[in-house]
C-alpha positions as a printed Julia matrix, in Angstrom:
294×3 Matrix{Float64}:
 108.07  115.17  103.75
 104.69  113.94  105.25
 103.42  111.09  107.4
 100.94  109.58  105.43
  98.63  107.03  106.9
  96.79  104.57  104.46
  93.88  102.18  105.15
  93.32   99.55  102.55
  97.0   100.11  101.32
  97.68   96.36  100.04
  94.49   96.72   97.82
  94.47   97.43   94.17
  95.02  101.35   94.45
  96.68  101.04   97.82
  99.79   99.29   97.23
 100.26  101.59   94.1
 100.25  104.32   96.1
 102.39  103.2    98.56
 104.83  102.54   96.24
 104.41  106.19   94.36
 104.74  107.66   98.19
 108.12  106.42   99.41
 109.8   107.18   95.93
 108.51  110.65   96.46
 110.38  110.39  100.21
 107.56  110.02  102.12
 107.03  108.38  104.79
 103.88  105.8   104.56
 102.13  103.64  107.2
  99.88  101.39  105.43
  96.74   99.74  107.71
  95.6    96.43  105.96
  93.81   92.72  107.17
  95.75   91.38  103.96
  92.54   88.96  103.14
  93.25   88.98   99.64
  97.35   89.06   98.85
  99.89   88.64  101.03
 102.36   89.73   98.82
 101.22   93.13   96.66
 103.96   95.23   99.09
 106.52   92.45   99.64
 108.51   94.99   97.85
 108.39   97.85  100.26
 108.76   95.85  103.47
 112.98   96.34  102.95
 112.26  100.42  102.96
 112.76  102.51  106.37
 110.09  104.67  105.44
 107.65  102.34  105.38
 105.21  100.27  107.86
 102.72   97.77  107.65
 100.25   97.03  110.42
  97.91   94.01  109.89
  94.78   94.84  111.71
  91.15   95.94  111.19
  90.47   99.38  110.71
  87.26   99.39  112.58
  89.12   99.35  116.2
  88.65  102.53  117.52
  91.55  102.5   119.83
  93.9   101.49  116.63
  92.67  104.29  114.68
  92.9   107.03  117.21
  96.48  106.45  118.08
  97.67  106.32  114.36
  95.53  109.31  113.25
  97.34  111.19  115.96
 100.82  110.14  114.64
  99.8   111.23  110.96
  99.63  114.11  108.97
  98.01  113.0   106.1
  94.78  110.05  105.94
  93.88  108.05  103.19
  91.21  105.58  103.71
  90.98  103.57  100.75
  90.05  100.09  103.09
  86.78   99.07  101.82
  84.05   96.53  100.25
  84.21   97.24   96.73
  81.85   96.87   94.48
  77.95   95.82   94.65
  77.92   92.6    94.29
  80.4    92.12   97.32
  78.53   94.3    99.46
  75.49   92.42   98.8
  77.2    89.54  100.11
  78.55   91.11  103.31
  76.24   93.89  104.15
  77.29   94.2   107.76
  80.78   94.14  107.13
  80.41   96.7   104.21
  78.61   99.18  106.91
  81.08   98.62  109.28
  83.76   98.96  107.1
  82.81  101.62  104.1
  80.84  103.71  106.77
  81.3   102.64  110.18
  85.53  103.43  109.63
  84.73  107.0   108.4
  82.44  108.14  111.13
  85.25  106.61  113.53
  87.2   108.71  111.38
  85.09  111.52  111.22
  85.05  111.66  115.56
  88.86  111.66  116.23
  90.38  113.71  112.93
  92.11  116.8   114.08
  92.81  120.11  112.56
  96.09  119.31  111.57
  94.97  116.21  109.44
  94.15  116.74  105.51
  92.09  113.41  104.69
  91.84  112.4   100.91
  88.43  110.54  100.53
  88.27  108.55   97.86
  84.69  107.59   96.85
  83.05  106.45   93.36
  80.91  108.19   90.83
  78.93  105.36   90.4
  76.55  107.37   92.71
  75.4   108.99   89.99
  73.16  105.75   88.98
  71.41  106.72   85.93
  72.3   109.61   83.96
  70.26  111.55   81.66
  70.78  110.16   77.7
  72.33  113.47   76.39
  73.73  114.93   79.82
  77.62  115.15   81.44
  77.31  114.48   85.37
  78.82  117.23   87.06
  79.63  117.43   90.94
  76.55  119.49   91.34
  74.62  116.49   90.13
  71.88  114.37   92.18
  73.42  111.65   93.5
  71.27  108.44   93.02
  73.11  105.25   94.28
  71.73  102.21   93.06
  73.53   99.84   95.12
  74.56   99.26   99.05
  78.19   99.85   97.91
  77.29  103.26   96.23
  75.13  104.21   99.11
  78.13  103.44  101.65
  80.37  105.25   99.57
  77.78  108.67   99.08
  77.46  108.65  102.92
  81.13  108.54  103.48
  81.46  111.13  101.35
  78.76  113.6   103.13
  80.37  112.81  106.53
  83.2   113.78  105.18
  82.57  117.18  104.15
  80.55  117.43  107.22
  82.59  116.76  109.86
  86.02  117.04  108.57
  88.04  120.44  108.65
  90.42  120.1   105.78
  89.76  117.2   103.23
  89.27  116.7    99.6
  86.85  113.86   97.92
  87.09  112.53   94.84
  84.52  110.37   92.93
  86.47  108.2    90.98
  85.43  106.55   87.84
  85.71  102.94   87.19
  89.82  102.1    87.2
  91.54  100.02   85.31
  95.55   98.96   84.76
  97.98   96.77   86.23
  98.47   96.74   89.95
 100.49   95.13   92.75
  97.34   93.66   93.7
  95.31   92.8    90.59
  91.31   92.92   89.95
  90.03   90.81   87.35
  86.01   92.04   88.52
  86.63   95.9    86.88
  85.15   96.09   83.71
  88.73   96.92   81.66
  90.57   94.39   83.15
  87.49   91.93   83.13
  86.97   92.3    79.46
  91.08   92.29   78.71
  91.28   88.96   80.7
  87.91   87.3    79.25
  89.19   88.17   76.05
  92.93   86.44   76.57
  91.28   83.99   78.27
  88.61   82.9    75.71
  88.63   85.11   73.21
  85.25   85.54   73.4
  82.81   88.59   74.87
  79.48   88.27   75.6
  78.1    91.61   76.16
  74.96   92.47   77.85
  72.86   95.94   77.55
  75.73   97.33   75.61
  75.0   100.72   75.6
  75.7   101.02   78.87
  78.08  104.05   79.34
  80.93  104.42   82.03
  83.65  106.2    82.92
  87.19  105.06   83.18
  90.53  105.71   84.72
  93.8   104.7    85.36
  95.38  103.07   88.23
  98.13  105.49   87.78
  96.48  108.55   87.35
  94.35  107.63   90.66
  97.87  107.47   92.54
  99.21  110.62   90.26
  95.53  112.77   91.11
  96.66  111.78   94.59
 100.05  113.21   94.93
  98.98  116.21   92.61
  96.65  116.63   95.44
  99.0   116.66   98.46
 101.29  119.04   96.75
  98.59  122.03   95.61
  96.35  120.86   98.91
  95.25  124.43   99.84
  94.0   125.21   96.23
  92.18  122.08   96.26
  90.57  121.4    99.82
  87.31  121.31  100.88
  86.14  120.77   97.62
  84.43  117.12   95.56
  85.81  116.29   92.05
  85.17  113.72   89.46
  88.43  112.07   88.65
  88.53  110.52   85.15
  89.84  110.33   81.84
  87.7   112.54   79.76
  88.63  110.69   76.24
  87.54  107.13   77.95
  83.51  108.29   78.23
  82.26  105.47   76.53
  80.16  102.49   76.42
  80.62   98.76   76.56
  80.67   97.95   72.81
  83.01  100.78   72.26
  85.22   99.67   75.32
  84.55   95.91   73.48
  85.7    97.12   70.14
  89.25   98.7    71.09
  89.96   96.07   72.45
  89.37   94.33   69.64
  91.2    96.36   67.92
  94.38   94.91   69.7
  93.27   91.55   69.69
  92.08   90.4    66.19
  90.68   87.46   66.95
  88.29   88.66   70.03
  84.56   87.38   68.9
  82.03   89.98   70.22
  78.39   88.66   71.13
  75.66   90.91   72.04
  72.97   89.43   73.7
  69.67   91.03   73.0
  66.94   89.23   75.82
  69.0    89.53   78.82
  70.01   92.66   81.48
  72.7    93.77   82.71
  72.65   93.06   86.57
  74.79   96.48   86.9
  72.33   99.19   85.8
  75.28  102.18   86.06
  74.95  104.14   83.43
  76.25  107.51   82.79
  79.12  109.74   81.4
  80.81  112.05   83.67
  82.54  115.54   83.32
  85.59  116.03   84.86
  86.22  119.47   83.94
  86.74  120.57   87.32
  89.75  119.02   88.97
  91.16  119.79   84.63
  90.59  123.59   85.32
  93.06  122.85   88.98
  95.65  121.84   86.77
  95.6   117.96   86.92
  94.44  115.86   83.7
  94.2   112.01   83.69
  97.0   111.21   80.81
  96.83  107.07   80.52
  95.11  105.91   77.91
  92.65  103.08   77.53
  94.74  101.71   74.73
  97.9   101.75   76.74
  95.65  100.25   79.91
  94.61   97.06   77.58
């Protein structure tokens, strides 16, 4: 069984993982400040195998002595999300890009990192047209353009990795996030249900919180088939668009009013569906439904 070392791991996909990990026998060290919940792995702290440091990832001398004592990295700590980064640009350098050149420096040989990045650095995508991994990345915001660099020092400077550009996610978590589009619209709509939808034609992406965690382990297991490579990681049925996303859920909750409002944008421009053939033709396929996610 590995040593896995995860930053971010009491976030939204972190303390999933972490949980996934030590029923699989391994043997995690999670890295977190624990700004947000206090509480997403109160359920772990009774296991042997697992750890919990509360510090920042950005001190150097922190990072190189646990990197040392791990076999496997996964550095999910992070400003997600544009509007957040906006808010905190320094601490979104320091922390989406600053962490992974520190990274970057003291990784040795032995260490297989699993970067986790976004394809919202795809932007815009052409009307008619799949994004692939061989195309143009065109980040729109700070947060995609911390996330794009990552990735590139990544695959740079690291001997044994694998990236993945993960669509939006959505599903219940140990640590819950009302701002993702699923679970924004699913809790708008038990909260008021109401939805008032702007530039609805807007296509995304989704995924599961799950299959995230389940891409993850996949990835550990068949590492040598998969290294050194970039994939998309989505659900290929869940290409849609906002009304669509809108309308299923609809479709479990009758009484959801939809309003589309004609004059106004959409201060997210994303917009794009995404092919995810590759990491499919490796042998892993995202299973979860959106219907099951709402």
């Amino acid at each position: 069984m590995s040593k896995i070392l995860i930053t971010g791991g009491a976030g939204y996909i972190g303390s999933m993982l972490c949980t996934k990990l030590l029923q699989e026998g391994h043997s995690v060290t999670a890295v977190d400040l624990l700004k947000y919940d206090k509480g997403s792995l109160n359920h772990l702290y009774f296991n042997k195998k697992f750890k919990l440091i509360c510090d920042d990832i950005r001190k150097v001398s922190l990072m190189k002595k646990l990197i040392r004592q791990h076999d496997i990295i996964i550095p999910l700590a992070a400003l997600v999300g544009a509007p957040l980064c906006e808010k905190f640009k320094k601490d979104a350098l320091s922390t989406n890009l600053g962490s992974i050149k520190t990274l970057c420096k003291l990784a040795t040989k032995k260490n297989k990192i699993i970067y986790l990045t976004t394809n919202s650095g795809y932007g815009i995508g052409e009307k008619n047209k799949y994004c692939d991994e061989n195309s143009p990345l065109k980040p729109i915001s700070l947060y995609g353009r911390t996330k794009c660099d990552g990735e590139d020092l990544v695959k740079s400077k690291i001997k044994n990795f694998v990236c993945f550009r993960l669509a939006t996610v959505f599903g219940h978590s140990y640590r819950m996030r009302s701002d993702l589009l699923v679970n924004n619209f699913v809790y708008t709509t038990v909260k008021k249900k109401k939805l008032t939808l702007f530039e609805p034609h807007f296509r995304r992406n989704f995924i599961h919180v799950r299959d995230v965690v389940n891409a993850i382990i996949f990835t550990m297991k068949n590492f040598n088939k998969m290294k050194n490579n970039v994939y998309n990681l989505g659900l290929s049925s869940a290409n849609i668009s906002k009304i669509m996303l809108a309308k299923k859920i609809k479709n479990q909750y009758k009484k959801l009013q939809i309003k589309i409002v004609k004059n106004r944008k959409d201060p997210d421009k994303r917009d794009y569906f995404v092919s995810n053939k590759k990491i499919e033709k490796k042998g892993f396929k995202a299973k979860i439904s959106l219907e099951e996610g709402i």
